[in-house]
Residue, then its C-alpha position, 0 to 999 in steps of 0.5 A: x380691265x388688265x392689271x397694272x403694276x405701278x401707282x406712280x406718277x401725278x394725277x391729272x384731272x384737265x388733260x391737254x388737247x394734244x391736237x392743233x388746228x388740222x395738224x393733230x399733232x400729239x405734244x406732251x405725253x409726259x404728262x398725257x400718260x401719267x396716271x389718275x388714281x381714284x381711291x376711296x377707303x381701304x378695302x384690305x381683307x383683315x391680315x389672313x392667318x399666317x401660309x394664307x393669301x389674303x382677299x380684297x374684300x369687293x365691297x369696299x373697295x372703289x367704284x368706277x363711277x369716279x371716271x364718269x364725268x357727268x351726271x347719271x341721266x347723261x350716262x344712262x341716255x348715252x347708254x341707250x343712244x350708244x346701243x341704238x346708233x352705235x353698236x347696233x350691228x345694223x348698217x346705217x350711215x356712219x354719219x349718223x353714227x358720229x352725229x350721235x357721238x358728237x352730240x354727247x361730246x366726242x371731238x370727231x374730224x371731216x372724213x371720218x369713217x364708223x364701221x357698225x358694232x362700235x363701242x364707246x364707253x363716254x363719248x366726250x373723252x374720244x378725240x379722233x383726227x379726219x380721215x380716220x377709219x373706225x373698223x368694226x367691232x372696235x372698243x373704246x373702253x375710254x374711262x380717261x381720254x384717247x387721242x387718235x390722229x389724222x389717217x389712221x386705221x384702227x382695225x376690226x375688234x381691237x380695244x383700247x382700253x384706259x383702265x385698270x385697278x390698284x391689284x395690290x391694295x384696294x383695287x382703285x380704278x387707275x386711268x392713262x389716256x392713249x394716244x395714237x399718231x397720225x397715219x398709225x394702223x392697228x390692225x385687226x383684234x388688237x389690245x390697246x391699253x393705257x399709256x401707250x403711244x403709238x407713234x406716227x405711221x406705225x403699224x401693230x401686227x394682228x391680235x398684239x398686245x401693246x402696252x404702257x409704251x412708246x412706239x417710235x414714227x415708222x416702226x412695225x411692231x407684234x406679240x403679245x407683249x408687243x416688241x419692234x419686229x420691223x424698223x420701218x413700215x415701209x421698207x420690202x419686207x415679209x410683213x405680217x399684217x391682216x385687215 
């Protein structure tokens, strides 16, 4: 989980489907990205004496169990099912892998290609357009939806990670999905984290750190936190992108 500094915005609890037909086409991120904020009782240590800092007590504060979406037995089957189908470092077919990921709900296209040693946190809030390439080692840690499009190349050990927690109060879990456009390319150990949106056929440099933004069509960005280091991906040019 990586800290995340705002608590605004509406929740949403049924997230649009930002794909049309075989267009997957991402529309509507303004509500995509807002926040969904689970929070129980408070889970503030009592004020600390005067000069100390004061602890979030663990304890209390709340689960992550909120983000789950379906029964125990679900969780715990796929749990297994992830481990021997999908994260095994095995080289089995990559049909078999999506078949097992389709069975617990994932939304995945024709031609899509699952390298070994992926993993999945929940299998019905991954949404991934045909064609794509799934390298190995990649992360989805999915507590709320990610949206992949057509074409797109996510490349080995990146992580695209949905969650977070409430640092400031009583470490609530806080979600925004992620949305990567059709033809984009991460490449490889990257960091994905919630509220980005990686626009169409836009390329991130090698172990970046994207975070809540908006990367435009086209545009070539690196660093850790991600900036553009390029306006286009596909004008000559020394750029730096490893697979």
């Amino acid at each position: 989980m990586v800290a995340t500094k705002s608590r605004t915005g509406s929740a949403f609890r049924h997230p649009p489907r930002p794909f049309s037909g075989h267009k997957r086409q991402i529309t509507g991120l303004g509500t995509l990205i807002a926040p969904t904020i689970f929070k129980r009782e408070a889970a503030l240590e009592d004020e600390s004496p005067l000069g100390e800092v004061r602890v979030i007590r663990l304890a209390s504060a709340p689960g992550a169990r909120e983000s789950w979406d379906r029964p125990r037995v679900v969780i715990y089957l796929w749990a297994v099912c992830e481990l021997l189908f999908v994260a095994s470092a095995w080289q089995i077919s990559s049909r078999l892998r999506i078949a097992v990921l389709r069975a617990f709900g994932a939304d995945i296209e024709k031609g899509v290609v699952m390298r070994p040693r992926i993993r999945v946190r929940f299998p019905w809030k991954l949404h991934i357009g045909a064609d794509s390439w799934i390298g190995e080692g990649v992360w989805f840690h999915n507590q709320d939806h990610i949206y992949v499009g057509k074409d797109v190349v996510i490349s080995q050990e990146t992580m695209l990670t949905t969650g977070s927690h409430a640092y400031r109060t009583d470490m609530a879990l806080i979600t925004r999905p992620i949305a990567v456009e059709a033809g984009a390319w991460i490449t490889s150990r990257c960091m994905i984290l919630g509220g980005a949106r990686i626009g169409q056929s836009a390329l991130i440099e090698t172990m970046s750190l994207v975070t809540n933004v908006t990367i435009p069509p086209g545009e070539v960005w690196g660093g850790r936190p991600a900036r553009c280091t390029s306006p286009s991906r596909f004008q000559r040019g020394p750029i730096e992108a490893n697979d």
